[in-house]
C-alpha positions as CSV (number, residue, x, y, z in Angstrom):
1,X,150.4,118.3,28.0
2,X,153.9,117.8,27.5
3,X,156.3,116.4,30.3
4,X,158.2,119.1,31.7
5,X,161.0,119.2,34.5
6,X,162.4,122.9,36.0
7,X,162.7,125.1,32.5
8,X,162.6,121.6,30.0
9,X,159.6,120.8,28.4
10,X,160.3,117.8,26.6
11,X,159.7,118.1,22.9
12,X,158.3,114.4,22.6
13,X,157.3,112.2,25.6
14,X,159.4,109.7,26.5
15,X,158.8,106.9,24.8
16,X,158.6,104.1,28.6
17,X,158.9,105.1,31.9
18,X,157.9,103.1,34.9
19,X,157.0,103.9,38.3
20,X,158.1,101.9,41.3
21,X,156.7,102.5,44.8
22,X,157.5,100.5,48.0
23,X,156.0,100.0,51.2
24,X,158.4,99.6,54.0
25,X,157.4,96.8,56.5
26,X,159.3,95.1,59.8
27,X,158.3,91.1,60.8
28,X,158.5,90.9,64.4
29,X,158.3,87.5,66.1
30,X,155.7,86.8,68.7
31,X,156.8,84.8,72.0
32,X,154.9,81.4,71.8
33,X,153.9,81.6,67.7
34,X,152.9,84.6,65.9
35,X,153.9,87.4,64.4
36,X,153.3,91.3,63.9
37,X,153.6,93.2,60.9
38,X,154.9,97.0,61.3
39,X,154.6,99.1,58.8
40,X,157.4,101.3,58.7
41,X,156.0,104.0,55.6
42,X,156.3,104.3,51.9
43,X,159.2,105.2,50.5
44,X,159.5,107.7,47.5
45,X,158.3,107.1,44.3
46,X,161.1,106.4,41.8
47,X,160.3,107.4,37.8
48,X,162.5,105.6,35.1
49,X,162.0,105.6,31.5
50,X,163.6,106.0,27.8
51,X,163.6,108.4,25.5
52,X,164.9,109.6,22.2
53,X,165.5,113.3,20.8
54,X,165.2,113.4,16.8
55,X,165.0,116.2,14.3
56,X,167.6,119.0,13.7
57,X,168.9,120.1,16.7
58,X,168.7,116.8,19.1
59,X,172.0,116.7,20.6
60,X,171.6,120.1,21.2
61,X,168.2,119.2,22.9
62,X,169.8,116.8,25.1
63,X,172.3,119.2,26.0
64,X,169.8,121.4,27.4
65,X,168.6,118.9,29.2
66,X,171.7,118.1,30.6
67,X,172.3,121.6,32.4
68,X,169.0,120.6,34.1
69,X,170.0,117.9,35.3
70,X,173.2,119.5,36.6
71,X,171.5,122.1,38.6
72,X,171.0,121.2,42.3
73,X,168.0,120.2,43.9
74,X,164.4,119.4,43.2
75,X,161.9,120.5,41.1
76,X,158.3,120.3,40.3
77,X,158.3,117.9,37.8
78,X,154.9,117.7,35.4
79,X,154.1,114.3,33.6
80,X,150.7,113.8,31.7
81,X,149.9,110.8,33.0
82,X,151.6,110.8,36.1
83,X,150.5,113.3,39.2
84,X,152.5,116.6,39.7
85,X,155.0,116.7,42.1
86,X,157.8,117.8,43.3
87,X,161.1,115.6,42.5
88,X,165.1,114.6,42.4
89,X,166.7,114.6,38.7
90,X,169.1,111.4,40.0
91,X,170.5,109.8,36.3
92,X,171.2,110.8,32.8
93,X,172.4,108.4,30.7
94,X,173.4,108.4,27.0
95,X,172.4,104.7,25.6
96,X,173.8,104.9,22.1
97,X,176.4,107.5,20.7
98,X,174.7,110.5,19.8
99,X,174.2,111.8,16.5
100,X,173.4,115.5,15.8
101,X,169.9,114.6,14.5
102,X,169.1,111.6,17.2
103,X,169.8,110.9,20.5
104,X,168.7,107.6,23.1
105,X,168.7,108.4,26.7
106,X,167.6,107.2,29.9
107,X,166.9,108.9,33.1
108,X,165.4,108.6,37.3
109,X,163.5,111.3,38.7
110,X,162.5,110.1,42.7
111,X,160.1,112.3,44.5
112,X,161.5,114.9,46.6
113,X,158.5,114.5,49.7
114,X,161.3,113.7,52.4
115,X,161.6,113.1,56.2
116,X,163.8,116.0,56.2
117,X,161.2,118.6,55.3
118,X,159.0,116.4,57.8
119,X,162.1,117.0,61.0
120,X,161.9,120.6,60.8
121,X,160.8,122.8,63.9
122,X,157.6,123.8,62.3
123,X,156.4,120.0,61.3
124,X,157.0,119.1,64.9
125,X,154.7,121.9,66.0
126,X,151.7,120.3,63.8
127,X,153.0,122.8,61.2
128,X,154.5,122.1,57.1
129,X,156.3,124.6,55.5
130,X,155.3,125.0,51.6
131,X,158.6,125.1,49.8
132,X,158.3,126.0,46.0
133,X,156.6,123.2,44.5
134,X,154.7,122.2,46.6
135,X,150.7,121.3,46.2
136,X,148.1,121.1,48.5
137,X,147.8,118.1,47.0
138,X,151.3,116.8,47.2
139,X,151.0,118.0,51.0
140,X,147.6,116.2,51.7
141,X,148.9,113.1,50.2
142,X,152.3,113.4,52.0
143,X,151.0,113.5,55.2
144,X,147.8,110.6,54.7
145,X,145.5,114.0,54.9
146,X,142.8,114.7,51.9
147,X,142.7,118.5,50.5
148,X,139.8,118.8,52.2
149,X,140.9,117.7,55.4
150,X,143.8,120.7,55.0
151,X,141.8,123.0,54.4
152,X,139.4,122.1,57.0
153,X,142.5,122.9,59.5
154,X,143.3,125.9,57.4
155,X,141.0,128.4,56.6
156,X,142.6,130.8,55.6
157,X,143.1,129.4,52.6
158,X,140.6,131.2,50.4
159,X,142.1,129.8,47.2
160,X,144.1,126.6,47.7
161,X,145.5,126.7,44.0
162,X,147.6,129.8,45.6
163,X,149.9,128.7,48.4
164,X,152.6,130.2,48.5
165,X,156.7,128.8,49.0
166,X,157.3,129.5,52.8
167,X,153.7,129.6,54.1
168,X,152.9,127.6,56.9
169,X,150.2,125.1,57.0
170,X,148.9,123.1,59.5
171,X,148.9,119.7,59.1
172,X,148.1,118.7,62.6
């Protein structure tokens, strides 16, 4: 399976990438010793990496990928190592003048799973709202839930590999 991001499926894997997650914790002193540790949530997962375009037509590749990246908003992006998920295009970068036939880049996705999906009327109510790419998955593992547990508290879900953007789920 080839990486893929919106409409581009990458011709050749990049060839790094890294993933970097991080917790977010809060120290908080204890009158007469002590301490507490809070933990204050993950953060989103941040996706970096390398790549290079060869063959006839790589600038031209690139620039393809470019108007990706130029469109607004996230999108499911698939990576054959990496889970499925729904994510930010945040950098392009050229890292050597391009040449028709080759061309070095560099680029961020970070996941798209934000608190502002998680502020909305319907989350408060014990409700999520699938928006296009979502997952069960992604969902479950948004909200510290299993797949099973969601559709334990959905079921109506007679297929889970067939939500749909804009149905509600409970999560709750």
């Amino acid at each position: 399976m080839a990486m893929r991001y919106k409409s581009f499926i990458w011709p050749n894997d990049p060839r790094t990438y890294t993933l970097s997650c991080q917790r977010q914790t809060a120290l908080h002193k204890i009158p007469m010793g002590g301490f507490v540790v809070q933990d204050l949530g993950r953060t989103g997962t941040v996706m970096r990496g390398e790549g290079e375009f060869f063959g006839a037509g790589a600038y031209d590749t690139f620039r393809r990928l470019l108007q990706v990246f130029r469109q607004q908003g996230p999108g499911l992006l698939l990576h054959p190592m990496w889970q499925t998920g729904s994510a930010y295009f945040t950098r392009l970068q050229l890292t050597q003048e391009p040449r028709s036939n080759y061309v070095a880049y560099a680029f961020e996705f970070c996941e798209a799973s934000g608190g502002a999906q998680r502020a909305s009327g319907a989350q408060a109510k014990g409700y999520y709202v699938m928006q296009e790419a979502d997952t069960l998955w992604s969902v479950a593992q948004r909200y510290d839930l299993s797949v099973r547990q969601l559709l334990a508290m959905n079921p109506e879900i007679a297929n889970p590999n067939r939500v749909r953007a804009g149905q509600k789920v409970r999560i709750a």
